[in-house]
C-alpha positions in Angstrom: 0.0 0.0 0.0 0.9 3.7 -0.7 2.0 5.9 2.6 0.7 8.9 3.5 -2.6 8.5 1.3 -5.2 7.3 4.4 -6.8 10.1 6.1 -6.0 10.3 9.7 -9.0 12.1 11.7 -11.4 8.8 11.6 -14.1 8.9 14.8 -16.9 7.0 15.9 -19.8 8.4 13.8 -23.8 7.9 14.2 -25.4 6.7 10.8 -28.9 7.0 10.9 -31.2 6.1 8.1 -34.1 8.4 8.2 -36.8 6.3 6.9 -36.8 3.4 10.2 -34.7 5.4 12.6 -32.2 2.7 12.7 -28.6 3.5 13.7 -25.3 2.5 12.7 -22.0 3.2 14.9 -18.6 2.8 13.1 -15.7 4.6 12.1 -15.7 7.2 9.4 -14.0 10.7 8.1 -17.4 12.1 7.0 -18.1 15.9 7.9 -21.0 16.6 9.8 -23.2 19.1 11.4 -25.2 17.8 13.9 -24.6 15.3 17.2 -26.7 13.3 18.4 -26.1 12.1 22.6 -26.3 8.0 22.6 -25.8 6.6 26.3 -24.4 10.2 27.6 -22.1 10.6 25.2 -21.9 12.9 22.0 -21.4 11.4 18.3 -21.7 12.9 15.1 -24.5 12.5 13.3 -25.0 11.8 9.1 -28.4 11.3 8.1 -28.7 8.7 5.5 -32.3 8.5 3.0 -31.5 4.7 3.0 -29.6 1.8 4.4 -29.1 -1.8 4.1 -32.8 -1.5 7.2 -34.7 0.0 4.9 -33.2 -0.9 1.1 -35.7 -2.9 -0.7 -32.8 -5.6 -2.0 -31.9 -6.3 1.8 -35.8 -6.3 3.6 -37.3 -7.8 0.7 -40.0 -5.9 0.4 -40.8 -3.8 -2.6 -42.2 -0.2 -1.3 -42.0 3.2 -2.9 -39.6 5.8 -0.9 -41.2 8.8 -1.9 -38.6 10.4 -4.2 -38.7 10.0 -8.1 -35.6 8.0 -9.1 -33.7 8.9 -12.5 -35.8 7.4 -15.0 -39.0 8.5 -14.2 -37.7 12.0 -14.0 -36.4 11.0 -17.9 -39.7 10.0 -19.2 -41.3 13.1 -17.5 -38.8 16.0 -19.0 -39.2 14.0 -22.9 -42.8 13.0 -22.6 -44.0 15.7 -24.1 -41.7 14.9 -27.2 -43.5 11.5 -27.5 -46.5 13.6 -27.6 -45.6 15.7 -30.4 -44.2 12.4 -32.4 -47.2 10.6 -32.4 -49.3 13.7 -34.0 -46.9 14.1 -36.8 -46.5 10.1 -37.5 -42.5 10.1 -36.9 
């Protein structure tokens, strides 16, 4: 491995996937802005949208999350360029 390329500040950090309110503790360099106090002691807090407690692929369930993924944003911005195709025959 290469020297002097791994960060240095890593600290206990508070994951917490917003959909379940399911925590994660670990190790990571990620900025934050807000703490959260677990068992009288302060941790930084990153707020995840979702996490291996909540992600479809992992629970098994299929559920909408409430945000419009890629695609569908796609087919929304063109649709009305299929619209104008189909008057004109193309």
């Amino acid at each position: 491995m290469k020297n002097k390329i791994h960060p240095k500040n890593y600290r206990l950090v508070v994951f917490k996937d917003i959909n379940n309110d399911k925590i994660i503790i670990c190790k990571s360099t990620i900025k934050t802005k807000e703490y959260i106090k677990i068992n009288d002691k302060d941790y930084p807090l990153y707020k995840m949208e979702i996490s291996s407690y909540s992600h479809p692929f992992f629970t098994g369930e299929k559920r909408f999350l409430g945000k419009t993924g890629p695609a569908e944003k796609f087919k929304k911005k063109y649709e009305k360029y299929n619209k104008i195709k189909k008057n004109y025959n193309i």
